[in-house]
Biopython code that builds the backbone (N, CA, C, O; Angstrom):
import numpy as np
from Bio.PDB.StructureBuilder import StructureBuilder

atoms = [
    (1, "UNK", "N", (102.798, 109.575, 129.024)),
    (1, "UNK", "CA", (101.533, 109.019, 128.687)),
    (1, "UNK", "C", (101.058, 108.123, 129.824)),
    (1, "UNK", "O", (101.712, 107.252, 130.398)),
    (2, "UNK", "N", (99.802, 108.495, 130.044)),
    (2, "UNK", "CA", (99.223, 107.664, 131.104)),
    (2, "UNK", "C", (99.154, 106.383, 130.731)),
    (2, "UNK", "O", (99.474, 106.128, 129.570)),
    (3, "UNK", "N", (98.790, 105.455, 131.485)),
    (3, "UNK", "CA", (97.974, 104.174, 131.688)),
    (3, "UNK", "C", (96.851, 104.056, 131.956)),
    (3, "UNK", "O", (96.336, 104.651, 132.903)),
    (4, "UNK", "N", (96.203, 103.232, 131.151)),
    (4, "UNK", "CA", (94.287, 103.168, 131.500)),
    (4, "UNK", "C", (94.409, 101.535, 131.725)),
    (4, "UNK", "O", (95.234, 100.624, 131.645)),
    (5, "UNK", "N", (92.709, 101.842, 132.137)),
    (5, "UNK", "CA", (92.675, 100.655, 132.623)),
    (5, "UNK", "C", (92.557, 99.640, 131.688)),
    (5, "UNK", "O", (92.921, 98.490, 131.934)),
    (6, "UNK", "N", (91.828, 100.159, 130.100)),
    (6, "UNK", "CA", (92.073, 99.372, 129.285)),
    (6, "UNK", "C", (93.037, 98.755, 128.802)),
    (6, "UNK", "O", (92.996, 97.627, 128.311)),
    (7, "UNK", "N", (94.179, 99.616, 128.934)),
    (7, "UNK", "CA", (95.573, 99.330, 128.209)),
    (7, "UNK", "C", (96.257, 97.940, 129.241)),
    (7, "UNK", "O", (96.984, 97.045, 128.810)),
    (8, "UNK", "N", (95.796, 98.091, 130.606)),
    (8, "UNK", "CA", (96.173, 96.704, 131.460)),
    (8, "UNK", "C", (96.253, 95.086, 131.089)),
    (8, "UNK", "O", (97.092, 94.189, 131.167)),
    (9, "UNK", "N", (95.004, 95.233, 130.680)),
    (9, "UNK", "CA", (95.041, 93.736, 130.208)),
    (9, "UNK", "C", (95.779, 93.325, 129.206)),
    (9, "UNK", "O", (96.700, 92.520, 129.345)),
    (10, "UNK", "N", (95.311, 94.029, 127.721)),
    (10, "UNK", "CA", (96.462, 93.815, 126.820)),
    (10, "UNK", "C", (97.861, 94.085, 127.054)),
    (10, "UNK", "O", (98.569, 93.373, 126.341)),
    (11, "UNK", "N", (98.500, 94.865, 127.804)),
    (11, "UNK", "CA", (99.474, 94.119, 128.338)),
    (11, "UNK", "C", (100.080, 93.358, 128.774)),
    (11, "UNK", "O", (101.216, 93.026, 128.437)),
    (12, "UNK", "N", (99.057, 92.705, 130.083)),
    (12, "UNK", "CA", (99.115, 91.333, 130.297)),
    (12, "UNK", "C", (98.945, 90.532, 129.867)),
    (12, "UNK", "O", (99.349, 89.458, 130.313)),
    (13, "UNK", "N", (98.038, 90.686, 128.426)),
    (13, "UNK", "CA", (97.884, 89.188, 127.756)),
    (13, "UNK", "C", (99.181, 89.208, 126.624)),
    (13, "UNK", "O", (99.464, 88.084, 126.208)),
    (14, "UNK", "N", (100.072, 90.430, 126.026)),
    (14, "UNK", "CA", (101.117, 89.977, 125.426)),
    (14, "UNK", "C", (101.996, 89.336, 126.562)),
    (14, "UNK", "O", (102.452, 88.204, 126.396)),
    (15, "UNK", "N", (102.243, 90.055, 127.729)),
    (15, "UNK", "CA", (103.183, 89.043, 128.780)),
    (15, "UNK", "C", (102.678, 87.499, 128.486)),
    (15, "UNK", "O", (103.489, 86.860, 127.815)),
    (16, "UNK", "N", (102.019, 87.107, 128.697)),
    (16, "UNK", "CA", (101.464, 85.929, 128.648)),
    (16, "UNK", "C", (101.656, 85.402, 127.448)),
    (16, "UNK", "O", (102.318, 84.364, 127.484)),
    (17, "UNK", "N", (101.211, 85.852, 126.088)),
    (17, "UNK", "CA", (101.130, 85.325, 125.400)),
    (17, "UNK", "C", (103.373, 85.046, 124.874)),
    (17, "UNK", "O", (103.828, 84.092, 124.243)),
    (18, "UNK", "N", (104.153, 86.205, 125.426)),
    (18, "UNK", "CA", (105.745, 86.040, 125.226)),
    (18, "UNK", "C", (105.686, 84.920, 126.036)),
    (18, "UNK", "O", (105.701, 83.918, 125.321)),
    (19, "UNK", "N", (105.616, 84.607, 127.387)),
    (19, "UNK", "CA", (105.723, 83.711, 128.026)),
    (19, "UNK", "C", (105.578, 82.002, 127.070)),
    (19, "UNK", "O", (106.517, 81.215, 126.951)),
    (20, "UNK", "N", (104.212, 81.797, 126.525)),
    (20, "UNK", "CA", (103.624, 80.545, 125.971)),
    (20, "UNK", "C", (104.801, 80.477, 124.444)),
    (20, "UNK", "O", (105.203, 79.466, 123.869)),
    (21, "UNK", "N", (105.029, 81.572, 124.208)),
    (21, "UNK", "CA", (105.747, 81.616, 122.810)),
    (21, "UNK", "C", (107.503, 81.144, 123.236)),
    (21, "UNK", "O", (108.342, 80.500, 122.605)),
    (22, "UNK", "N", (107.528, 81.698, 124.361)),
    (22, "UNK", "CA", (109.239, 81.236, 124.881)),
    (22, "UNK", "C", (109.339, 79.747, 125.116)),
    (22, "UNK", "O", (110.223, 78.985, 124.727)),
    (23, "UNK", "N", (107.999, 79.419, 125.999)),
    (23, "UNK", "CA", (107.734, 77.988, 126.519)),
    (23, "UNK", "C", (107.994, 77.025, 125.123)),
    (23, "UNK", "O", (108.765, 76.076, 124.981)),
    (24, "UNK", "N", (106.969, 77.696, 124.080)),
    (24, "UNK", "CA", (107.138, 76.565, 122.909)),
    (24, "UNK", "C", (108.548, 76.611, 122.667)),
    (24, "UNK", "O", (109.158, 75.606, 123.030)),
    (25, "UNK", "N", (109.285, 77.625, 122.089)),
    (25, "UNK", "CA", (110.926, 77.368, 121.737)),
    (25, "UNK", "C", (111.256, 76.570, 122.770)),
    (25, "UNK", "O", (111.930, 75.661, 122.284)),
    (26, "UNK", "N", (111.128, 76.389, 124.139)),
    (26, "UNK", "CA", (112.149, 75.706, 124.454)),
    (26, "UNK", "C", (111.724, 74.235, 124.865)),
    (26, "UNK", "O", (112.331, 73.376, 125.505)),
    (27, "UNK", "N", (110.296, 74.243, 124.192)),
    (27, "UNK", "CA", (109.691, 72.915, 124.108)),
    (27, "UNK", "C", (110.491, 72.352, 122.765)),
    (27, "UNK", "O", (111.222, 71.361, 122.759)),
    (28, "UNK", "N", (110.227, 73.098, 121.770)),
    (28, "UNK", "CA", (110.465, 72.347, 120.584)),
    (28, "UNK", "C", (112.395, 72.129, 120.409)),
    (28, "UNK", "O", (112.973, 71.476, 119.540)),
    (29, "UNK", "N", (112.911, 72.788, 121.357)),
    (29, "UNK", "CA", (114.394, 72.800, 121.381)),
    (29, "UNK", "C", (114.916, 71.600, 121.778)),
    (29, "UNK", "O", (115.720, 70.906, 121.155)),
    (30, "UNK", "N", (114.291, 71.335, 123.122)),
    (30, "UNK", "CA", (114.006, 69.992, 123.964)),
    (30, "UNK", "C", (113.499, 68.795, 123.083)),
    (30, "UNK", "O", (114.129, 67.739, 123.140)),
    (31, "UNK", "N", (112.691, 68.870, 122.488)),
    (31, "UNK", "CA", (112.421, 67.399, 121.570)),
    (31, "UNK", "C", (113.580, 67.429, 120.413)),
    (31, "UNK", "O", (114.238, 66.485, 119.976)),
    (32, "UNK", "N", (113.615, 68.700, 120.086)),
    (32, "UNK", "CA", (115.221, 68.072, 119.064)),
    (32, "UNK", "C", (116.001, 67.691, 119.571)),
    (32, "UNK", "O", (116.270, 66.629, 119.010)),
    (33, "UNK", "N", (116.680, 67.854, 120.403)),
    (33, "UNK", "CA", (117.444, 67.245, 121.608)),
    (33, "UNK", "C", (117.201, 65.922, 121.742)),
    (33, "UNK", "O", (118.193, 65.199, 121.652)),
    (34, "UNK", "N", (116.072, 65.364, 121.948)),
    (34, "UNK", "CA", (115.905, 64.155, 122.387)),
    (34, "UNK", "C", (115.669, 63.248, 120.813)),
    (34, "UNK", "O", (116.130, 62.133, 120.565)),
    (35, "UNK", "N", (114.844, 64.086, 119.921)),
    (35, "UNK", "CA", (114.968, 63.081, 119.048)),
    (35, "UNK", "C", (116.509, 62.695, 117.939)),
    (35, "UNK", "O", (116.600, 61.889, 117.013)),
    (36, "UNK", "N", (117.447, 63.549, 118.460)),
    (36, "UNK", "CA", (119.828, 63.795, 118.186)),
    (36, "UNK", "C", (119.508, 62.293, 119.522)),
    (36, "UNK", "O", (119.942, 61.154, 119.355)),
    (37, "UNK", "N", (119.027, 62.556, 120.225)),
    (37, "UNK", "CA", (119.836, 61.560, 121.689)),
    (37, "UNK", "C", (119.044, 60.342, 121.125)),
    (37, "UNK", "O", (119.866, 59.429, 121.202)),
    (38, "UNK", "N", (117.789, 59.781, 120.552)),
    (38, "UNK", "CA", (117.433, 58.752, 119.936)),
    (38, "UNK", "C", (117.921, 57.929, 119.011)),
    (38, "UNK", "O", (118.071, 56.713, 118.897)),
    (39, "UNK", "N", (118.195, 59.159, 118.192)),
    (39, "UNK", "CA", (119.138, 58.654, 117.255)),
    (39, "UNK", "C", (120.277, 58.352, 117.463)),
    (39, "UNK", "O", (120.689, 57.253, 117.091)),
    (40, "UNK", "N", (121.127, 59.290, 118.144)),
    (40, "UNK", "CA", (122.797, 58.644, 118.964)),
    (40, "UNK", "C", (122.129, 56.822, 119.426)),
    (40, "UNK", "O", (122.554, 55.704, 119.133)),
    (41, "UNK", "N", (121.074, 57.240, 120.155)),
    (41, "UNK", "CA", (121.419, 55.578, 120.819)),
    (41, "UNK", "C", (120.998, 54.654, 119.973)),
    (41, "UNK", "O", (121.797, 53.718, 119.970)),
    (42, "UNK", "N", (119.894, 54.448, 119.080)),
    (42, "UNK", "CA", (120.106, 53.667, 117.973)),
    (42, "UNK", "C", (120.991, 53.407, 117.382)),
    (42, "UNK", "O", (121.344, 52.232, 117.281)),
    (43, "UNK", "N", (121.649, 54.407, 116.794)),
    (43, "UNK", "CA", (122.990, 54.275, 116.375)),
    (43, "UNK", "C", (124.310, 53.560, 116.983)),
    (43, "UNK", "O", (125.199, 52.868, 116.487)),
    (44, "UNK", "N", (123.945, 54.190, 118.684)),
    (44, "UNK", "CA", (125.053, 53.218, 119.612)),
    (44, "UNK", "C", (124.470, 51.316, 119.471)),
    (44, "UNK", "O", (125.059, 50.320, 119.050)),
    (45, "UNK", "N", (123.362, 51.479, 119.931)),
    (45, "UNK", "CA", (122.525, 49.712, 119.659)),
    (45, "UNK", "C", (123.167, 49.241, 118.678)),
    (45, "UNK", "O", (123.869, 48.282, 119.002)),
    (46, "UNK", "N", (123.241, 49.678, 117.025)),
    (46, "UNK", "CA", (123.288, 48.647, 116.016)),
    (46, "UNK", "C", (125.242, 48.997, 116.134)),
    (46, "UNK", "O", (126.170, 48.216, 115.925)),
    (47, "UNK", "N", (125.251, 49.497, 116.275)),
    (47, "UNK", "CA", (127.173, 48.953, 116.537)),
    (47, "UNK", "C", (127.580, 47.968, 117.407)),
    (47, "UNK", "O", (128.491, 47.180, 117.155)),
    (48, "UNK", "N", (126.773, 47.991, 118.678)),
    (48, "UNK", "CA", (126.919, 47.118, 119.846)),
    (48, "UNK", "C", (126.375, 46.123, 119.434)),
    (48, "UNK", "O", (126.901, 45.130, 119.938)),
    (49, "UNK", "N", (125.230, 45.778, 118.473)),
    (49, "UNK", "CA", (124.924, 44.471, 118.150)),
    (49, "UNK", "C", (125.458, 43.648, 117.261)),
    (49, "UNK", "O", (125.389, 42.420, 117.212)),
    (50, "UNK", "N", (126.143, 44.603, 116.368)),
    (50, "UNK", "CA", (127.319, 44.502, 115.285)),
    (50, "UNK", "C", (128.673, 43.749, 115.842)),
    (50, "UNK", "O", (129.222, 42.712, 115.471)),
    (51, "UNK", "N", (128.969, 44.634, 116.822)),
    (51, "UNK", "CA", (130.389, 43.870, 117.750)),
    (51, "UNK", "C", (130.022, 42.744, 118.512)),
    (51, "UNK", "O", (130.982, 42.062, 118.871)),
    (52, "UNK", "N", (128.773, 42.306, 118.904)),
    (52, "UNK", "CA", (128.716, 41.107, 119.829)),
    (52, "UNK", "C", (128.252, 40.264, 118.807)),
    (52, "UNK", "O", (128.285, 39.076, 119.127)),
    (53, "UNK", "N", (127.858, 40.484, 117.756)),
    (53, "UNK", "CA", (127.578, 39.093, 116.439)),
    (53, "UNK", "C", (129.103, 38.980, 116.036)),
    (53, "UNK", "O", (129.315, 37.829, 115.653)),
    (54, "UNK", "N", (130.557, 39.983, 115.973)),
    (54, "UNK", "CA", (131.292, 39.558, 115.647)),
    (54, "UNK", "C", (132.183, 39.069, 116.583)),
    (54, "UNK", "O", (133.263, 38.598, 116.229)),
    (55, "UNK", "N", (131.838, 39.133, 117.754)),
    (55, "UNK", "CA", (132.580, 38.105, 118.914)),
    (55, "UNK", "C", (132.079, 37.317, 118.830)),
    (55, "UNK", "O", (132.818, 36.361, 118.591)),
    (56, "UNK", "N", (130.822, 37.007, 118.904)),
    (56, "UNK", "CA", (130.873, 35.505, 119.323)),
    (56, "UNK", "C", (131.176, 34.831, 117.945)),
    (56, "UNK", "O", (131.672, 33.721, 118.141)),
    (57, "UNK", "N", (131.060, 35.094, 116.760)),
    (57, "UNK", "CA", (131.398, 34.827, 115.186)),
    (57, "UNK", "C", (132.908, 33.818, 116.010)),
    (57, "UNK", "O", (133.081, 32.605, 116.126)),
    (58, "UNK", "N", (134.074, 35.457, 116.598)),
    (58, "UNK", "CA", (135.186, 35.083, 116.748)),
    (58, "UNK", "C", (135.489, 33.588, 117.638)),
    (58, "UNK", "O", (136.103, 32.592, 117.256)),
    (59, "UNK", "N", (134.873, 33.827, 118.837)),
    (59, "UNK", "CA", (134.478, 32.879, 119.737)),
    (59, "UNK", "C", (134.008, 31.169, 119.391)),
    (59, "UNK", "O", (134.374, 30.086, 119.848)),
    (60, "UNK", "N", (133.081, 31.565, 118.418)),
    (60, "UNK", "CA", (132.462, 29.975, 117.811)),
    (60, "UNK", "C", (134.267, 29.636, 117.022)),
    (60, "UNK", "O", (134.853, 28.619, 117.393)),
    (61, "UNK", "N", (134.832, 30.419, 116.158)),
    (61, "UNK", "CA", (136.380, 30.280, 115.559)),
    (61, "UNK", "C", (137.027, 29.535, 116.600)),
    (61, "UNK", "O", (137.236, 28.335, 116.421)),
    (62, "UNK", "N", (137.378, 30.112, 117.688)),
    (62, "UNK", "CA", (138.766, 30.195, 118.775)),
    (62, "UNK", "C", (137.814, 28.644, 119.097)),
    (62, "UNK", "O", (138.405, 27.657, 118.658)),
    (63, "UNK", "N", (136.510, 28.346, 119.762)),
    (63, "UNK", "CA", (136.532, 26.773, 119.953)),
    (63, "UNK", "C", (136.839, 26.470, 118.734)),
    (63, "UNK", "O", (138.066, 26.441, 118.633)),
    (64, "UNK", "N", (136.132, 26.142, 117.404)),
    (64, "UNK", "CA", (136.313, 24.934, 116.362)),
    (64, "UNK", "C", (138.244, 25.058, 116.160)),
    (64, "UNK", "O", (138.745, 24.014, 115.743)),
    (65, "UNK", "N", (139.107, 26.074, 116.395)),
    (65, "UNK", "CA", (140.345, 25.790, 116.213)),
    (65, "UNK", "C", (140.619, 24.960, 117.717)),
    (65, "UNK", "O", (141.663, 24.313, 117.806)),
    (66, "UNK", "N", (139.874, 24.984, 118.637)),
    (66, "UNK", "CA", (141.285, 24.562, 119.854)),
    (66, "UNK", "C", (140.656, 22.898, 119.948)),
    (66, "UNK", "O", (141.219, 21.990, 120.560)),
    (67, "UNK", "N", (138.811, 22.719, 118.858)),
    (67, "UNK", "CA", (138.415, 21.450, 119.008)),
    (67, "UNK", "C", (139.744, 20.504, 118.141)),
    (67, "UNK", "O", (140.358, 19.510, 118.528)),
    (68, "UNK", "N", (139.862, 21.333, 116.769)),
    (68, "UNK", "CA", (140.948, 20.697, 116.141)),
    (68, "UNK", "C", (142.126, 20.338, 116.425)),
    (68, "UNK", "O", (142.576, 19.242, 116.091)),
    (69, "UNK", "N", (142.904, 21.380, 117.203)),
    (69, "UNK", "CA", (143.874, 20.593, 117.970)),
    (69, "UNK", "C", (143.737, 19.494, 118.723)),
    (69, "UNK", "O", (144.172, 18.380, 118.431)),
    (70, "UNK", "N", (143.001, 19.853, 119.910)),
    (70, "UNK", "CA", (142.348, 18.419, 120.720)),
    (70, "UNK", "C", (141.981, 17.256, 119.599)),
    (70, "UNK", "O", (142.318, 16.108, 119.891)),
    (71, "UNK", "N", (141.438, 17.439, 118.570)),
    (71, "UNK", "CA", (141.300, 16.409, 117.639)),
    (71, "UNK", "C", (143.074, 15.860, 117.022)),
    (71, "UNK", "O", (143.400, 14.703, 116.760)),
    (72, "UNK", "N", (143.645, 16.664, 116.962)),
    (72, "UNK", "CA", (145.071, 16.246, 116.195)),
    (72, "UNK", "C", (145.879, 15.783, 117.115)),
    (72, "UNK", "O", (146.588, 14.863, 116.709)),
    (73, "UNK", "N", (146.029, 16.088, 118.212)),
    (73, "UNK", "CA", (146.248, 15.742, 119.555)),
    (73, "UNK", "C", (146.269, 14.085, 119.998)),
    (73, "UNK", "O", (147.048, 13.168, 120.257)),
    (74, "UNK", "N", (144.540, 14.470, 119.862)),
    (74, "UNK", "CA", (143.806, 12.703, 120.292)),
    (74, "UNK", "C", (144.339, 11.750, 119.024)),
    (74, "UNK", "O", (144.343, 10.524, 119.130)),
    (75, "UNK", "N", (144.719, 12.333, 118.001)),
    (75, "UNK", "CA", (145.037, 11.507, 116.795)),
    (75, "UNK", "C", (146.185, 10.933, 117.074)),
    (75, "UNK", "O", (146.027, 9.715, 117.155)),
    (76, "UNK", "N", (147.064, 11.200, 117.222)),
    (76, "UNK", "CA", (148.639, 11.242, 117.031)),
    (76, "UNK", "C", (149.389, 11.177, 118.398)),
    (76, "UNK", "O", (150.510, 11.670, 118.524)),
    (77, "UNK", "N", (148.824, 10.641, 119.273)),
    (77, "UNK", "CA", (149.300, 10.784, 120.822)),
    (77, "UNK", "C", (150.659, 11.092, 120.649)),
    (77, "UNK", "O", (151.159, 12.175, 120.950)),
    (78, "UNK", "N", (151.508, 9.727, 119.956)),
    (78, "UNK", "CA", (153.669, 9.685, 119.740)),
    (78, "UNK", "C", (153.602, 10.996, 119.068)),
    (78, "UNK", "O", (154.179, 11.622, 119.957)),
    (79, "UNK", "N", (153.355, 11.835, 118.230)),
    (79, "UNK", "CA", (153.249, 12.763, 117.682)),
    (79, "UNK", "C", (153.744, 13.763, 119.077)),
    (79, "UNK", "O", (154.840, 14.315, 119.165)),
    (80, "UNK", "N", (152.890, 13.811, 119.870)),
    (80, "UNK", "CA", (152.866, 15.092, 120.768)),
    (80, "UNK", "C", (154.342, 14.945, 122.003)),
    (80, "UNK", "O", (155.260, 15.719, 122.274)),
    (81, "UNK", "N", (153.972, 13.580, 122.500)),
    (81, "UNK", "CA", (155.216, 13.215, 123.365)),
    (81, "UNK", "C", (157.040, 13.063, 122.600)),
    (81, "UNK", "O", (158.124, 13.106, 123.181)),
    (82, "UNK", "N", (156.609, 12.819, 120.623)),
    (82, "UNK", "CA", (157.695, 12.514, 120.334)),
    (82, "UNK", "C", (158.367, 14.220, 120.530)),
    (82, "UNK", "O", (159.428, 14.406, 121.126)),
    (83, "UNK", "N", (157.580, 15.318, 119.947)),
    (83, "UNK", "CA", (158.114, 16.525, 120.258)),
    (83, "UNK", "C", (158.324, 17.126, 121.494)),
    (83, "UNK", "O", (158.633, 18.316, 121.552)),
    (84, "UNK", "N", (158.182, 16.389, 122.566)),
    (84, "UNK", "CA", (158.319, 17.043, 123.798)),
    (84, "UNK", "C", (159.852, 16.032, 123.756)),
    (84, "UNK", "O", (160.761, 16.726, 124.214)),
    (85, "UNK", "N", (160.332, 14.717, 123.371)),
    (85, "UNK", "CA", (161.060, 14.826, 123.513)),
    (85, "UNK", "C", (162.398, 15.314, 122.662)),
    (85, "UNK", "O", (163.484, 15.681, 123.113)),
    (86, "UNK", "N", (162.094, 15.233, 121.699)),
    (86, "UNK", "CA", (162.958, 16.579, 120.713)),
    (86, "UNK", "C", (163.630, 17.593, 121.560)),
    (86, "UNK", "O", (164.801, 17.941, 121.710)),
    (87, "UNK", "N", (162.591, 17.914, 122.017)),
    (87, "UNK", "CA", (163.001, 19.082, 123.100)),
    (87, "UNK", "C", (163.966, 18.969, 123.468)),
    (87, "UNK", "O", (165.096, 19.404, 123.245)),
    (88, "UNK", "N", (163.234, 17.976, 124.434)),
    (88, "UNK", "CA", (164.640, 17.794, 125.605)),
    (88, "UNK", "C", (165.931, 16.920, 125.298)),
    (88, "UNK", "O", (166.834, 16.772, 126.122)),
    (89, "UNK", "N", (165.928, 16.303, 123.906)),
    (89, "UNK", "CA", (167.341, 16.465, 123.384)),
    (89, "UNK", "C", (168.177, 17.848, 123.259)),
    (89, "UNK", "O", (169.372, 17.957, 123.533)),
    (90, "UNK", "N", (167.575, 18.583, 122.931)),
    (90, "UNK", "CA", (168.074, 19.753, 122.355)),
    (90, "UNK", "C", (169.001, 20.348, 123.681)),
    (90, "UNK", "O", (170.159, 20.760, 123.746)),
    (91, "UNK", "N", (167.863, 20.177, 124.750)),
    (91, "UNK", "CA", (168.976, 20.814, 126.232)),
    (91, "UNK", "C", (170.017, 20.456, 126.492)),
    (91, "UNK", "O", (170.078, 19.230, 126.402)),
    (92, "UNK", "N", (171.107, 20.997, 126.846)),
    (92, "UNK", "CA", (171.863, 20.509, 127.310)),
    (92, "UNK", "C", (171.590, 19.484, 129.019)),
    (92, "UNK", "O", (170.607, 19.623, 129.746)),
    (93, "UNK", "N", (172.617, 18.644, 129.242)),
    (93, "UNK", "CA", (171.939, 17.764, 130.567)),
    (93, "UNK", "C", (173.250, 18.015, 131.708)),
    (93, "UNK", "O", (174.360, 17.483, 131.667)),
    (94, "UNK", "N", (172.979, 18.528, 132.236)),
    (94, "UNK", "CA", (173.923, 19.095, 133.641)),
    (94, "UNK", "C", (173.880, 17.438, 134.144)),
    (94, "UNK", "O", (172.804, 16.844, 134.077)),
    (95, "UNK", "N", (175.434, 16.550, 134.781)),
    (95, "UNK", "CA", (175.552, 15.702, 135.401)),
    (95, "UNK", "C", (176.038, 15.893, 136.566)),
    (95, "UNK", "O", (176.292, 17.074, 136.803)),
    (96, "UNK", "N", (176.398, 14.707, 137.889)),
    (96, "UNK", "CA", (176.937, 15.357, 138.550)),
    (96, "UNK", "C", (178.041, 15.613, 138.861)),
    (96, "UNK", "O", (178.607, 14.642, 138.358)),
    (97, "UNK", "N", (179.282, 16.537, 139.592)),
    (97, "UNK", "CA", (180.492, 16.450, 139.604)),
    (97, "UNK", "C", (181.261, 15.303, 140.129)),
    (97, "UNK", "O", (181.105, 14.773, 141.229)),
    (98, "UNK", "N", (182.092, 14.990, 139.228)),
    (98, "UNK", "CA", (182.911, 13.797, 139.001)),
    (98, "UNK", "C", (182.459, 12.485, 138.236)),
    (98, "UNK", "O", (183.021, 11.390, 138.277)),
    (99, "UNK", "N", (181.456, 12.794, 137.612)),
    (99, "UNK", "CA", (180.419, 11.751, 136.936)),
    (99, "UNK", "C", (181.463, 11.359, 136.011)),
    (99, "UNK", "O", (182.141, 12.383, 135.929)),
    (100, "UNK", "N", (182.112, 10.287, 135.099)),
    (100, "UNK", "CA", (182.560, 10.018, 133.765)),
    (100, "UNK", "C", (181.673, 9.663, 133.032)),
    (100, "UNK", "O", (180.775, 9.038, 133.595)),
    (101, "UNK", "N", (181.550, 9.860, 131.726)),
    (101, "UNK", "CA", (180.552, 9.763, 130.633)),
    (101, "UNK", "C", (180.953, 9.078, 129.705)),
    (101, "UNK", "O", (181.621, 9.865, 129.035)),
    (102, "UNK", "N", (180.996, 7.550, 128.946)),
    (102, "UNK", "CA", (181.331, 6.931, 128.096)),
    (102, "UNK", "C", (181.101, 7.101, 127.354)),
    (102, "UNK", "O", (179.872, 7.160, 127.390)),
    (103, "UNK", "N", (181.615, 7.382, 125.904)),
    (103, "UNK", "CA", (180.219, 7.075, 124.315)),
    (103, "UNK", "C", (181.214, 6.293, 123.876)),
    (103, "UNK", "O", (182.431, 6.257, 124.061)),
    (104, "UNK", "N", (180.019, 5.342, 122.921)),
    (104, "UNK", "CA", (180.854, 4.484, 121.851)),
    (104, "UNK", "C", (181.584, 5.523, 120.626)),
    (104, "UNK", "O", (181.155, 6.661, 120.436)),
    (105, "UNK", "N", (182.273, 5.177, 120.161)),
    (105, "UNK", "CA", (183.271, 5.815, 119.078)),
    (105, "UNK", "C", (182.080, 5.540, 117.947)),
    (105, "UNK", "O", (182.023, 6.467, 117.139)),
    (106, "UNK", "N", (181.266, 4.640, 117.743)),
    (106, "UNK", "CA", (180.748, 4.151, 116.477)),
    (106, "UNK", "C", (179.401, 5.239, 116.431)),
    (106, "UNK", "O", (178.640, 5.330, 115.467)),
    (107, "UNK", "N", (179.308, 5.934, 117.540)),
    (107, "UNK", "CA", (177.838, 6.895, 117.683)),
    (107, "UNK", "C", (178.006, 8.429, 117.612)),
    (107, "UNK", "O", (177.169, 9.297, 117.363)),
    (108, "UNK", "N", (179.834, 8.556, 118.014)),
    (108, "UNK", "CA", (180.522, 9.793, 117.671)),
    (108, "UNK", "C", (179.936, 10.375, 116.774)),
    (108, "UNK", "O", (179.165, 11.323, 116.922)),
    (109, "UNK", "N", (180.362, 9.678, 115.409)),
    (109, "UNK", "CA", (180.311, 9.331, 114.163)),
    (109, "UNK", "C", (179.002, 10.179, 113.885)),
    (109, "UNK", "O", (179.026, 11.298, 113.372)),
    (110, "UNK", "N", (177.947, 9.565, 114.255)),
    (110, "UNK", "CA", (176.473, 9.704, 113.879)),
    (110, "UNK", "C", (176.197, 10.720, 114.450)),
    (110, "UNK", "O", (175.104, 11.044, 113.984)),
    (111, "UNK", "N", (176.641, 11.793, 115.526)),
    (111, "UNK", "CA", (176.035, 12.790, 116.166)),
    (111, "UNK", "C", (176.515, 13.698, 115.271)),
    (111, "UNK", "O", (177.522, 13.629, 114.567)),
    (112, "UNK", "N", (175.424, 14.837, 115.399)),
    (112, "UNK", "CA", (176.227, 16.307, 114.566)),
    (112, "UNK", "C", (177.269, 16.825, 114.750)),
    (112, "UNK", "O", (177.603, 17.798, 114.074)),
]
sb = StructureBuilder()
sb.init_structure("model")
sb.init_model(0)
sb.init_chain("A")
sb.init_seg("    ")
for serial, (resi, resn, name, xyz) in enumerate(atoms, 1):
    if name == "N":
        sb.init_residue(resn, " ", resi, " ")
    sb.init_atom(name, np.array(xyz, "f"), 0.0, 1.0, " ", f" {name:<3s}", serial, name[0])
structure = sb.get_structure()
């Protein structure tokens, strides 16, 4: 079967018109796409704003606990030095060689 000249154009205008019809699918493919990626990042935003209201939540915590120490601290000065020296009862005390060490007999008694 031949080709006329009529039959030309309407050919070319379905080319054209497949063309505008492909264009839209992959127009409208493309905005779903973007309006999944809108939503992902909204979605990423209110988590991220979620986690930095609960740090600093944590943060305002970690000062008012380390103000309280510093407050119990400043309270009780013998408190803090009496346990540092606790401590260093507890160590043993290296002397030097040939040192003699006296104790009273009456303090024997009283040690553990």
């Amino acid at each position: 079967m031949a080709t006329t000249a009529s039959d030309q154009p309407s050919v070319s205008a379905e080319k054209v018109l497949k063309r505008q019809k492909k264009q839209a699918r992959r127009e409208a493919k493309l905005m779903l796409e973007i309006k999944a990626a809108k939503k992902d990042l909204n979605k990423a935003q209110k988590k991220q704003s979620k986690a930095q209201a609960r740090l600093e939540e944590r943060s305002t915590t970690l000062h008012t606990l380390e103000a309280r120490l510093e407050e119990l601290r400043a309270q009780s000065p013998q408190a803090a030095t009496g346990a540092e020296s606790t401590s260093l009862l507890n160590e043993e005390t290296r002397l030097p060689e040939g040192t003699v060490v006296m104790i009273d007999a009456a303090k024997m008694d009283a040690l553990p």
